[in-house]
C-alpha positions as a Markdown table, in Angstrom:
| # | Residue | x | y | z |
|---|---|---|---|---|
| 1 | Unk | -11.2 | -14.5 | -3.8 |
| 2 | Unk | -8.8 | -14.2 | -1.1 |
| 3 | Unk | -5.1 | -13.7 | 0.3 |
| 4 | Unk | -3.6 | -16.7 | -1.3 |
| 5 | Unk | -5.7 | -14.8 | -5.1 |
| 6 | Unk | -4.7 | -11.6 | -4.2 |
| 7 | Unk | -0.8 | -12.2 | -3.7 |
| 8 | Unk | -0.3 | -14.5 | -6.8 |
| 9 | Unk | -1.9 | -11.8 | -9.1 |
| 10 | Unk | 0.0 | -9.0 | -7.8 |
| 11 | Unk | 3.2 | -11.6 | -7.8 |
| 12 | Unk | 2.6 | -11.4 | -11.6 |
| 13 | Unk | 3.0 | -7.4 | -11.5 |
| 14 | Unk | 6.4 | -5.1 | -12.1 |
| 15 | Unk | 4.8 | -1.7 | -10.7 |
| 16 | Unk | 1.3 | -1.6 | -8.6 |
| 17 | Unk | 0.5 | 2.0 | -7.6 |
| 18 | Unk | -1.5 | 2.5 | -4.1 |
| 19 | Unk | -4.4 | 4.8 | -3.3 |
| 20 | Unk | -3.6 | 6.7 | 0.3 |
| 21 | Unk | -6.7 | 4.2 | 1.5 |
| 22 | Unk | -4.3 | 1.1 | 1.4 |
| 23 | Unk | -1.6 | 3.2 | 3.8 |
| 24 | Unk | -5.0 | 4.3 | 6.0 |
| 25 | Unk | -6.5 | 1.1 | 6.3 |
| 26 | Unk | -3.0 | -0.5 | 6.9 |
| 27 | Unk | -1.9 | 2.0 | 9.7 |
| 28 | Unk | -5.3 | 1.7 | 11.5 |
| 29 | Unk | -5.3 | -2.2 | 11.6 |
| 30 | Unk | -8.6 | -2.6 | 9.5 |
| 31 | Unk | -10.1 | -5.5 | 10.3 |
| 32 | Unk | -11.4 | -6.3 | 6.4 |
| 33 | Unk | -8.6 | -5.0 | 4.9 |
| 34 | Unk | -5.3 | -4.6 | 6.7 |
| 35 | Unk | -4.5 | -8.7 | 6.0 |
| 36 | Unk | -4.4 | -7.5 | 2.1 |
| 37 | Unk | -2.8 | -3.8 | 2.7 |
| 38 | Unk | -0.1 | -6.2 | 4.6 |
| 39 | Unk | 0.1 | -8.6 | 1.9 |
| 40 | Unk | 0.7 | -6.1 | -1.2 |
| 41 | Unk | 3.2 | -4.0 | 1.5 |
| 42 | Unk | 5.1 | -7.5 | 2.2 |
| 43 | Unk | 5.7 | -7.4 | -1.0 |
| 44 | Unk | 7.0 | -4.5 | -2.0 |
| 45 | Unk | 8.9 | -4.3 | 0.9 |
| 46 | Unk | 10.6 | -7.5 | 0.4 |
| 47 | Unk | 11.0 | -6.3 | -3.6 |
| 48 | Unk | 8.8 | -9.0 | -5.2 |
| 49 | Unk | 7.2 | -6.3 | -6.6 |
| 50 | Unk | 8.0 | -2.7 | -7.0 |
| 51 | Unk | 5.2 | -0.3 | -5.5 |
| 52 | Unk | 4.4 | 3.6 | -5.6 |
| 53 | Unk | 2.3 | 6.4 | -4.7 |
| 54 | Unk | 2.2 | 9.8 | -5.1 |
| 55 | Unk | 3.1 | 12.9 | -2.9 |
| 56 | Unk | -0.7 | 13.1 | -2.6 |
| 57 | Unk | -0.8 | 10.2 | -0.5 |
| 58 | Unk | 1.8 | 11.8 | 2.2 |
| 59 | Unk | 0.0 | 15.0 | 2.3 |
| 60 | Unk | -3.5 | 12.9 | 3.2 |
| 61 | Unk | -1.6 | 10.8 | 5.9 |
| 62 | Unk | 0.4 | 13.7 | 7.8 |
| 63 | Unk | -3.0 | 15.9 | 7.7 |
| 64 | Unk | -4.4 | 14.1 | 10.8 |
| 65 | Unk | -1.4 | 14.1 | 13.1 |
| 66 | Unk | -1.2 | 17.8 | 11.9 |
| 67 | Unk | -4.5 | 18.4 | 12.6 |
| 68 | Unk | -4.3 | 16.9 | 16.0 |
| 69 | Unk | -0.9 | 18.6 | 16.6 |
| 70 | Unk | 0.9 | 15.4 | 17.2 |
| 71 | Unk | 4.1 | 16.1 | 15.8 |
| 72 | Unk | 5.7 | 12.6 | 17.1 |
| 73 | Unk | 2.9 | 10.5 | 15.0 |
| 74 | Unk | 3.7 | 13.1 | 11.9 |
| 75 | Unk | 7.2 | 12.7 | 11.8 |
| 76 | Unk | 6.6 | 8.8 | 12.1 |
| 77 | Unk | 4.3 | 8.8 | 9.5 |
| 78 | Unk | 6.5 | 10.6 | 7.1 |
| 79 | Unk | 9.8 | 8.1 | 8.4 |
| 80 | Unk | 7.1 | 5.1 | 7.4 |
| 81 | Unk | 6.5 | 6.5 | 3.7 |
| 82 | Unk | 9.4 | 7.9 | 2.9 |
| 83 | Unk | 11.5 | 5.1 | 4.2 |
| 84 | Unk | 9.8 | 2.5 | 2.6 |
| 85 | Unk | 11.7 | -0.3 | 0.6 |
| 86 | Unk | 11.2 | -0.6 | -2.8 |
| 87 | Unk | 8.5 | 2.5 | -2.6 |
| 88 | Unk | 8.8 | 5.8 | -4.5 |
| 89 | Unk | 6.9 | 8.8 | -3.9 |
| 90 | Unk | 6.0 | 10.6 | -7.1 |
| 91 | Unk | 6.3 | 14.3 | -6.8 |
| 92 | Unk | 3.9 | 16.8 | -8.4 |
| 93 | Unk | 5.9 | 18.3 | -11.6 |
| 94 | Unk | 4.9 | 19.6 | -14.9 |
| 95 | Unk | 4.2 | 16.1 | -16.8 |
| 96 | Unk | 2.6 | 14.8 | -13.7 |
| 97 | Unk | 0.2 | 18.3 | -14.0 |
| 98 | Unk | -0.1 | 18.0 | -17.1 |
| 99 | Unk | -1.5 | 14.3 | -17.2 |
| 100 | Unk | -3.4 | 15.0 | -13.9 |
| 101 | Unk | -5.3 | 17.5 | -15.7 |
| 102 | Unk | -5.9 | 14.9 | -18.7 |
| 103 | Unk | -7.3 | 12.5 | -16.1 |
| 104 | Unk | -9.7 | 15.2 | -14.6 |
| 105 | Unk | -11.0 | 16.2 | -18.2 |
| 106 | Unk | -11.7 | 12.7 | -19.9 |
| 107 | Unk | -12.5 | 11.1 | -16.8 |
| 108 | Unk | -13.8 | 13.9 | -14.3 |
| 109 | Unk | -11.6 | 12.7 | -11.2 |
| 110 | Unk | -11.1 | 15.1 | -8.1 |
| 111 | Unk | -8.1 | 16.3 | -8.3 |
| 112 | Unk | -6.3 | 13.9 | -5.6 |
| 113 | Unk | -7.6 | 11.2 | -7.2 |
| 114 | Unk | -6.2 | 12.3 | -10.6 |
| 115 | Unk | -3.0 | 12.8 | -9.4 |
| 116 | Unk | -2.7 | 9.1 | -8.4 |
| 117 | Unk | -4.5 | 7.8 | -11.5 |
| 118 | Unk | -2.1 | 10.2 | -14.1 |
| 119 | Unk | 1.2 | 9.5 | -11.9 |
| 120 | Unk | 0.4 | 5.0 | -11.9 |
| 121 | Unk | -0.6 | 6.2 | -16.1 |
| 122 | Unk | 3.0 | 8.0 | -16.3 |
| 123 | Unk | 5.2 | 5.2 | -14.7 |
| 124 | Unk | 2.9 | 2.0 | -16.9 |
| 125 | Unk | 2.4 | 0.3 | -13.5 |
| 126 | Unk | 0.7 | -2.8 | -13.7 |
| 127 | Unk | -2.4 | -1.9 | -11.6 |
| 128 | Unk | -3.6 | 0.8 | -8.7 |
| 129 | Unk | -4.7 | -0.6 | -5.4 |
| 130 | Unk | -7.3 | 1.3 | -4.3 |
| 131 | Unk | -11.1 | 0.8 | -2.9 |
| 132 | Unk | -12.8 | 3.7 | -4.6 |
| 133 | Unk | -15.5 | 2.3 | -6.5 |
| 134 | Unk | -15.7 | 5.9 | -8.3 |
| 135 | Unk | -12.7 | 4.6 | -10.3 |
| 136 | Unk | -14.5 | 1.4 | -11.5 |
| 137 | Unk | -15.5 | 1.7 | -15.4 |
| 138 | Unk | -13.9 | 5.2 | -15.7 |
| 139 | Unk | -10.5 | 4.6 | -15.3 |
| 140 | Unk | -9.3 | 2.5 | -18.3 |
| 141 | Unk | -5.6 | 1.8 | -17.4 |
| 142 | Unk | -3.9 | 0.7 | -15.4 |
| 143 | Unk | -6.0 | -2.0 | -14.2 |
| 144 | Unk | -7.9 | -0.5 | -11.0 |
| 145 | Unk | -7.9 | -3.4 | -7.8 |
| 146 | Unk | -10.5 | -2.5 | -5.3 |
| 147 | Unk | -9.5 | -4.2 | -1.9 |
| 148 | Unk | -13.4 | -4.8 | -1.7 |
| 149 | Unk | -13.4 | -7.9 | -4.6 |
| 150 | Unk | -10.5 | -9.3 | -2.8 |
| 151 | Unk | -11.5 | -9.2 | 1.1 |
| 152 | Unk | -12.7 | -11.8 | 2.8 |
């Protein structure tokens, strides 16, 4: 498919949700990926499209800093997130529990994976960017984009 593919069908979209893998592969400058994680963040960033993730996605992030004790690349991770134009970061409340846990029992997601799956469900976003195949053919909506069928 490509670049050129992947912008006009998210240019189409109100609300894409984003797995922590598109902020991973983004940060680290994936070679296969990071020209689409650039693309979709362009895009929210410039407002053509509203984007989101969860707190989830924060905690995964700041663990490897914190786990290296680099408090510097911490803080400048959470700046990056929680800074972010035209992003929200969905905190975990009651109705997000709630659905999470309906996600986990009708489609047996780990629970990180849930979270991001019932919080996309809870705001109708369009699609979720991800690249976990797990989610293919389990989760029904919103429309699951694996970076994979887009890469070049």
């Amino acid at each position: 498919m490509g670049i050129a593919d992947f912008r006009r069908r998210l240019a189409g979209m109100r609300l894409i949700a984003l797995d922590t893998i598109v902020f991973i592969y983004h940060l680290a400058g994936h070679p296969r990926y990071a020209p689409l994680t650039t693309a979709a963040l362009e895009m929210i960033e410039t407002g053509q499209v509203a984007g989101m993730t969860t707190a989830v996605t924060l905690v995964e992030i700041l663990t490897a800093p914190a786990r290296a004790g680099d408090r510097q690349a911490l803080q400048q991770y959470e700046l990056y997130l929680t800074h972010f134009p035209h992003l929200s970061i969905v905190p975990l409340d009651v109705s997000l529990a709630r659905e999470t846990a309906l996600v986990r029992g009708t489609i047996g997601l780990r629970t990180p994976d849930a979270v991001q799956v019932a919080a996309a469900r809870l705001a109708n976003a369009d699609a979720i960017l991800t690249n976990d195949r797990r989610w293919v053919g389990r989760v029904d909506r919103p429309t699951v984009m694996l970076l994979d069928e887009w890469a070049e």
